[in-house]
C-alpha positions, -999 to +999 in steps of 0.1 A: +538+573+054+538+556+021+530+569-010+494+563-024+498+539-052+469+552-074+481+583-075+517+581-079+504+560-109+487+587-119+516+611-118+536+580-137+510+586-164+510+626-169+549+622-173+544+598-199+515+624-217+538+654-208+573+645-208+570+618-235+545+626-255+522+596-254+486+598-260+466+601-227+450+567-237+478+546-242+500+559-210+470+549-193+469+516-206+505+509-205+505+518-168+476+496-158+496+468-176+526+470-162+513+472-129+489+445-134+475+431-098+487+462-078+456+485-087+421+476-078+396+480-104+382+512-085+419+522-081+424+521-122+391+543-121+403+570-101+438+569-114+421+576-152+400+603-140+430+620-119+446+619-156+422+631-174+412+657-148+445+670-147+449+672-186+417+687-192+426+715-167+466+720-169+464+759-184+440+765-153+459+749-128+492+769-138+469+805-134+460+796-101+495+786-094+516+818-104+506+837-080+516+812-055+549+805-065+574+830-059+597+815-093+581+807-127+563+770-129+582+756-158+613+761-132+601+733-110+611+702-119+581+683-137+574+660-118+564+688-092+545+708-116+521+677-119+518+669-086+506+706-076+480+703-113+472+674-096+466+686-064+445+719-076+424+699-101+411+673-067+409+708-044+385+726-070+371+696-093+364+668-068+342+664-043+354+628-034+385+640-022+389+660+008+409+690+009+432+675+038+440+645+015+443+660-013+473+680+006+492+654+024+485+626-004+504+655-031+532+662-001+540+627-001+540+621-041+564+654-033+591+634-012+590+604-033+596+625-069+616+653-055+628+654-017+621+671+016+622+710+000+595+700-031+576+682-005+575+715+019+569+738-010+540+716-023+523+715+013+529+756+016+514+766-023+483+736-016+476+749+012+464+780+002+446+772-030+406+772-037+383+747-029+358+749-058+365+763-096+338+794-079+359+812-054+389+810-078+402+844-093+400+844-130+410+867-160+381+893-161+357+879-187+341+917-202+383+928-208+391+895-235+362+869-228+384+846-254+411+848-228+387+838-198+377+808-220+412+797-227+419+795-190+391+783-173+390+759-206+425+754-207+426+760-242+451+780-261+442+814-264+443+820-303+415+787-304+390+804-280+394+838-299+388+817-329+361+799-318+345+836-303+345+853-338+331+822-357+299+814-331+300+845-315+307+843-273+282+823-259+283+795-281+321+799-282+317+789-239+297+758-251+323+744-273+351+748-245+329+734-218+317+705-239+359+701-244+362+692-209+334+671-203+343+631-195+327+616-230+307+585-223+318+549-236+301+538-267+303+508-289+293+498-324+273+463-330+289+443-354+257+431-370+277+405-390+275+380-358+251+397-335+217+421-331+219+450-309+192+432-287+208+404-280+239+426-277+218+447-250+211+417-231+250+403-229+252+439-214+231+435-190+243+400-181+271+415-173+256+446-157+268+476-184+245+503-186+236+505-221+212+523-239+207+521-279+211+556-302+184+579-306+194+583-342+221+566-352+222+523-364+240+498-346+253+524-323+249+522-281+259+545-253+276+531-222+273+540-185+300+523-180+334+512-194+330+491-224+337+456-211+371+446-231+377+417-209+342+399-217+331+369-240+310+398-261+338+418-271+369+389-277+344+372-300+339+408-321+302+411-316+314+448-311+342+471-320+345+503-297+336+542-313+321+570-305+291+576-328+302+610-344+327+584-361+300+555-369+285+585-395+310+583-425+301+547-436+266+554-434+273+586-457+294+562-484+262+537-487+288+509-497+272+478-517+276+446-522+299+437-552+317+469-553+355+479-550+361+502-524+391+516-507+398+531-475+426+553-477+437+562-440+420+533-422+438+526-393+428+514-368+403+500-388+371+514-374+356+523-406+367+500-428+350+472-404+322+490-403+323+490-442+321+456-443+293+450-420+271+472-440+278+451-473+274+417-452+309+412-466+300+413-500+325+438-514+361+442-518+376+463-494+410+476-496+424+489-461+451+514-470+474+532-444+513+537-437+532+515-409+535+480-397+521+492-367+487+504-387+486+477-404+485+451-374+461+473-359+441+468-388+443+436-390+440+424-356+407+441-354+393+425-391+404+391-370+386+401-341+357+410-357+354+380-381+349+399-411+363+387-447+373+405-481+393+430-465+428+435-477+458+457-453+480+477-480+511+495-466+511+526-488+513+565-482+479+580-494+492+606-518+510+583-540+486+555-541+501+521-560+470+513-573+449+533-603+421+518-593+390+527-603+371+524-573+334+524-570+339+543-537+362+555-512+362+564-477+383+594-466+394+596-432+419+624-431+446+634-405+436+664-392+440+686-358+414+664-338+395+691-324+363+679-321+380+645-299+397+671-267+370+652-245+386+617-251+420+632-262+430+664-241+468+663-245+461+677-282+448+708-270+484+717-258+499+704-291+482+721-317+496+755-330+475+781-350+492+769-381+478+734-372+448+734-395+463+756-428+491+729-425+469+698-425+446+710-446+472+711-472+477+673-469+437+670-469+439+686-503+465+659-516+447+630-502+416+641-519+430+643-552+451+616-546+411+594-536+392+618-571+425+600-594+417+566-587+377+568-583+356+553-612+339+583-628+303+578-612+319+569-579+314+582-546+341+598-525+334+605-487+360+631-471+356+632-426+373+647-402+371+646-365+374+685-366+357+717-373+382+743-385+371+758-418+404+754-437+401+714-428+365+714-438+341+740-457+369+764-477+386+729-484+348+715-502+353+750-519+388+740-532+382+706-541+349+713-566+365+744-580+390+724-587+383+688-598+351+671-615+337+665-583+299+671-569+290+677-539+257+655-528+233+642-504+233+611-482+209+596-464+182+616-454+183+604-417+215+626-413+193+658-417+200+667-384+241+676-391+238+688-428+247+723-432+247+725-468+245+701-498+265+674-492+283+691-463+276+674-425+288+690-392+285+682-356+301+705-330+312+691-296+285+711-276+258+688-299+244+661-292+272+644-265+288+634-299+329+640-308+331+674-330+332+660-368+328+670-404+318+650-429+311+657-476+301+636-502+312+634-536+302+624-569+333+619-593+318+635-630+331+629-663 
C-alpha cells in the first residue's frame, strides 16, 4: 500500500523541527513549497495540525510510550520516534482519525523511513495504546502536581514547578493548557490604505471568518487562515500578528515629526505599525542585525506601502548612532514563553538558565535604547514572555539604575496593567500570546 502523502509530509516536517532545528513555522512552509501541487489544500491543513499536534504533545507521547517499549525511545531511530508521537497524538487527540488508520497509516510511514522490523514494532506498541488523553495512565497529580503538568503539558518540569509556586496550582494548569491550545489567526489593518470595514468586507468576499477586537484598534480575529494568497494582503492592506504583539506601539504613542528608533525590529511588525499610527509622518529607524532581518524588514515596509522608514544593520548594544531619539521601541529577544501556542518547538529548547541569561542582554539593550533617547523621551521595553527576571525584577534594575520613570499609557490598556507603567498578559487571558510590556520616561 502506498504511503499517505500528508502524512509522511508531516513526518518530513517534525524532522526538520527536531532533527534540524527549524522553527515549526517555517518547516511547514518550506514543505508545502516544495511540494507544491501534490497536497490539497485540506491535505496542507491536516498535515499542519498533525505538526503541531505532535509538537505540542511530544513529552506526553514519550510517557505513554516507555512502557511500551522494551529499549529506551531515544534508541529508535528518529524517524520512528515521530512516527509512534505521531501515531499516539491522532489515537488520543483526534477524533477524525480512526484508531484502525491511525495504526496501518503509521506502519506504513514505518516501512518507508525504516524497514519491515520498525514497521512491525510500530504496529505491535500502536496497537496497544489509549484512545482518548482520559483512559491514559499519568504521573499521580497529589505526589508532584508540577510533574503531572509537565507531562500531560509537555512542558519541562522545572517551568511547571515554576509556574506552580508563582500562581499557585490551579492557575499554574491554566497556563500549560492555554500552551497547547491552536491560537487563532489574526491580522492587523494597515489603516494607511484601508478601514477595518472595508477590510471586513474583502473578508467576507472571500469568505474568512473575521471578527474585529473587543479591545484592541485595528486588530481582527480569524476563523480561518489569513488569506496570503489574496488581492487584500499582496497589496498590504494588512500585515499578519497576534494582538498581544499589536499592544507596544499603542504603549509608545509615536507622533508625527518625531525621530524614533526601533532597536530589534525584525520582521518588521512594529515598526510598520509605527508608522501607521503617525500616518507616516515621522522618521523611523528600523534597526536589527543580518541581511536576512533586514530583507525581511524591508520586504514587508514594501508590501505595506509605508515611507520614512530606514533598515540599519547594527547590533543593538553598540548602537552607531547617539541619537537622541524622541522615542524608541524595545522589542527584546527573550525566551518566548508566552508564543508555545504558535511556537511549540521552544518549549523543548529552553533551559532553566534561559531567562537569567537573556535577561542579561535585556539589561544591555535597555541601556544601550536610555544612551541614545532625548532626555524627555519615551522608551517602551516588550517581551513576548512572562518570567520575572525578563520582566518585573528587570523594571527594578533598570530605574534603580538609570534616570528612567516608569509611566502610564493609554488608559484603554487598563485591563493588563499590573503596576505603574508595568503591562502583563498571561496565555490563559484573553486568547492573547503571553506578553509583558513598561514604559519609560528618560529624566534629566
Amino acid at each position: 500500500m502506498p504511503v499517505d502523502p500528508v502524512r509522511d509530509a508531516a513526518i518530513e516536517v517534525l524532522l526538520r523541527v527536531f532533527e534540524k532545528g527549524h522553527k515549526t513555522n517555517e518547516a511547514i512552509e518550506r514543505t508545502i513549497q516544495r511540494k507544491g501541487n501534490r497536497l490539497s489544500s485540506r491535505g496542507r491543513r491536516f498535515m499542519t495540525q498533525l505538526v503541531y499536534g505532535t509538537t505540542r504533545y511530544i513529552k506526553l507521547c514519550d510517557y505513554i510510550l516507555a512502557p511500551l517499549l522494551t529499549q529506551p525511545i531515544d534508541k529508535l531511530p528518529i524517524s520512528i520516534r515521530m512516527i509512534l508521537r505521531m501515531g499516539i497524538y491522532q489515537s488520543m487527540f483526534l477524533n477524525s482519525v480512526t484508531f484502525p488508520s491511525m495504526v496501518h497509516t503509521s506502519v506504513d510511514l514505518a516501512k518507508k523511513w525504516g524497514h519491515a522490523g520498525t514497521a512491525r514494532l510500530c504496529n505491535a506498541v500502536l496497537k496497544r495504546v489509549s484512545q482518548n488523553i482520559e483512559d491514559a495512565e499519568l504521573p499521580d497529580k497529589d505526589e508532584d502536581f508540577a510533574y503531572y503538568l509537565s507531562i500531560r503539558y509537555s512542558l519541562e518540569h522545572w517551568l511547571c514547578k515554576c509556574w506552580v509556586e508563582m500562581h499557585g496550582p490551579q492557575k499554574a494548569k491554566s497556563i500549560c493548557a492555554s500552551s497547547n491550545i491552536e491560537a487563532l489567526a489574526s491580522i492587523r489593518v494597515n489603516t494607511t490604505l484601508t478601514t477595518q470595514e472595508k477590510l471586513l468586507q474583502q473578508l467576507k468576499k472571500l469568505k474568512v471568518a473575521a471578527t474585529p477586537h473587543e479591545i484592541i484598534p485595528d486588530a481582527i480575529i480569524l476563523g480561518d487562515p489569513a488569506p496570503v494568497k489574496s488581492k487584500a494582503f499582496q497589496q498590504g492592506h494588512f500585515y499578519i500578528q497576534d494582538p498581544a504583539s499589536m499592544l507596544p506601539p499603542y504603549l509608545l504613542e509615536p507622533e508625527a515629526g518625531e525621530t524614533i528608533l526601533d532597536m530589534c525590529a525584525s520582521p518588521g511588525g512594529k515598526s510598520t505599525h509605527i508608522a501607521q499610527l503617525t500616518n507616516c509622518q515621522a522618521h523611523l529607524i528600523c534597526n536589527d542585525m543580518g541581511a536576512k532581518n533586514y530583507w525581511r524588514i524591508s520586504d514587508n515596509i514594501k508590501r505595506l506601502q509605508l515611507s520614512n522608514l530606514s533598515c540599519v544593520i547594527s547590533d543593538a548594544t553598540e548602537l552607531p548612532y547617539t541619537g537622541p531619539f524622541d522615542r524608541i521601541m524595545l522589542d527584546a529577544p527573550c525566551t518566548g514563553m508566552g508564543t508555545f501556542r504558535r511556537h511549540p518547538e521552544l518549549k523543548y529548547r529552553m533551559g532553566p538558565k534561559a531567562p537569567r541569561k537573556l535577561a542579561k542582554t535585556q539589561l544591555k539593550l535597555l541601556r544601550s535604547a536610555i544612551e541614545v533617547c532625548k532626555i524627555g523621551g519615551v522608551i517602551v521595553y516588550s517581551v513576548c514572555t512572562f518570567s520575572p527576571e525578563e520582566t518585573e525584577e528587570l523594571a527594578t534594575i533598570i530605574t534603580g539604575e538609570l534616570p528612567v520613570t516608569l509611566e502610564d499609557g493609554p488608559a484603554w490598556l487598563e485591563p493588563w496593567k499590573i503596576t505603574t507603567g508595568q503591562y502583563k498578559i498571561l496565555p490563559n487571558e484573553d486568547l492573547l500570546d503571553g506578553f509583558y510590556l513598561m514604559r519609560l520616561r528618560k529624566q534629566s
